[in-house]
N, C-alpha and C positions, 0 to 999 in steps of 0.2 A: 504494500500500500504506500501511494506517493505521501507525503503530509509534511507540509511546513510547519516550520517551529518561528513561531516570532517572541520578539522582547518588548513587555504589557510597559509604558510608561505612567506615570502618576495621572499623566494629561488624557490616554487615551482614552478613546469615545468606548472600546470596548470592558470596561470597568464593571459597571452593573451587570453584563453578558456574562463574567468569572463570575460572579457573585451568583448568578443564578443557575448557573450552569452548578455551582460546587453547593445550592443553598440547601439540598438534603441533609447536608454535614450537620446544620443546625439542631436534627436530633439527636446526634451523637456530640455533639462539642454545644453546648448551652448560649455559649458565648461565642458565638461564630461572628455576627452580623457583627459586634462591635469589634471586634479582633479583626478581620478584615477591613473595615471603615475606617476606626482610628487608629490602628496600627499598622497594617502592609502597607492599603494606599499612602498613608502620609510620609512610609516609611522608604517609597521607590524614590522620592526627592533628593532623599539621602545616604541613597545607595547601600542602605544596610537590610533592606532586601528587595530580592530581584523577580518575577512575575515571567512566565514564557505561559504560551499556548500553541497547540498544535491544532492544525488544520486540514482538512484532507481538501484536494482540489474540487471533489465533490460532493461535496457537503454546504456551501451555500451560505457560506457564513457562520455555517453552525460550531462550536468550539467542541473538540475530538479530545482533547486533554487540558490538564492546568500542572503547573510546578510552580509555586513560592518555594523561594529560598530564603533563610536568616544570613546575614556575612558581615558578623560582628569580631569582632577582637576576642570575646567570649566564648560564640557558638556562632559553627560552621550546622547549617541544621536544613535539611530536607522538610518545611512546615508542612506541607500538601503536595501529594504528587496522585493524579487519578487521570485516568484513562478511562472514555465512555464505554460500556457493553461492545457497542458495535464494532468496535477500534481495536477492542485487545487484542490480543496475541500478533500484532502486525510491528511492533519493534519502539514504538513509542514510550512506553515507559522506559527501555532501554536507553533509548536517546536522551529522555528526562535523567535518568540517573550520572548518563555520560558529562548534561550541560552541566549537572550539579557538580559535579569531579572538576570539571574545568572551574565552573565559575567560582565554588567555594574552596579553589588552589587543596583540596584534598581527595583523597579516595576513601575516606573514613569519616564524610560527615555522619550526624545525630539524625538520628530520624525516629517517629515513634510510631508506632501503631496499637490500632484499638483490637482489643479480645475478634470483636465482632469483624475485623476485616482482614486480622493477619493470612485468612488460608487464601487470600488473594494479593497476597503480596508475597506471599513464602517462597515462590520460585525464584522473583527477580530479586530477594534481599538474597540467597543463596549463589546464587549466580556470582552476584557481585558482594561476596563474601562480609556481611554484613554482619556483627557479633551481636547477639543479646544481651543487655548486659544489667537491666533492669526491671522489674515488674511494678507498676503504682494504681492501687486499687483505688476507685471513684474520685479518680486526679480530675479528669477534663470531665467525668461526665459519672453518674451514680452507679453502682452495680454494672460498672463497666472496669476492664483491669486495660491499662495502657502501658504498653512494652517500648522498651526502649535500646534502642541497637548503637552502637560504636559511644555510646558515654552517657553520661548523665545531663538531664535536665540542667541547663544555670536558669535559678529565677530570684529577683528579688525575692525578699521575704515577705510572706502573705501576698504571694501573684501569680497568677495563677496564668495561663494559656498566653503566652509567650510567641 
């Protein structure tokens, strides 16, 4: 499958398009709509993280993937990486993992996932030998456990979804 990957700026018109595209997340992460509004977007300004989407030539606009990245002095961190149903298994998450290596200067960013979606990430954190290294019970979200691969969380104290 052919699919562009573009770089989302703070200014682009397609903003609200990730948001709704990724706005499911909002039942697994509580705090999604504000964590994306006043923190990614304001946060592309200042290049401590970075926003791609994939695109396929036939799709029409419609958005195939999303990757935020964190690329702070602190954490090197994979925030979100998803690939639509239709999309999978055609190399896009792969590519996302690749831009993250590049863009976050490591092959060993942070990345976390939820109970509920690890068996759909298991392959490609294996691949690209991803370590577990942490488990945090009703962290982002209640009777949910969220796993943590290549380090631990940095979060101020009392703050929560980073």
């Amino acid at each position: 499958m052919i699919c562009n990957i573009k770089r989302i700026t703070a200014v682009d018109s397609k903003i609200d398009s990730i948001f709704s595209e990724l706005s499911f997340l909002r039942t697994e992460y509580p705090e999604f709509y504000s964590w994306f509004y006043d923190k990614v977007v304001p946060e592309l300004s200042n290049g401590s993280r970075e926003v791609f989407i994939a695109q396929t030539p036939l799709s029409f606009g419609k958005i195939n993937g999303v990757l935020v990245l964190k690329n702070t002095n602190f954490e090197k961190k994979i925030c979100t990486l998803y690939v639509d149903k239709e999309s999978r298994l055609n190399g896009i998450g792969q590519r996302f993992i690749d831009i993250a290596f590049n863009e976050l200067d490591t092959d060993k960013p942070l990345i976390t996932v939820s109970d509920n979606r690890i068996s759909d990430f298991s392959r490609l954190l294996k691949k690209n030998n991803f370590e577990i290294v942490d488990s945090l019970s009703n962290y982002y979200s209640e009777n949910h456990v969220e796993y943590t691969f290549n380090g631990h969380l940095y979060l101020p104290e009392n703050v929560k979804y980073a």
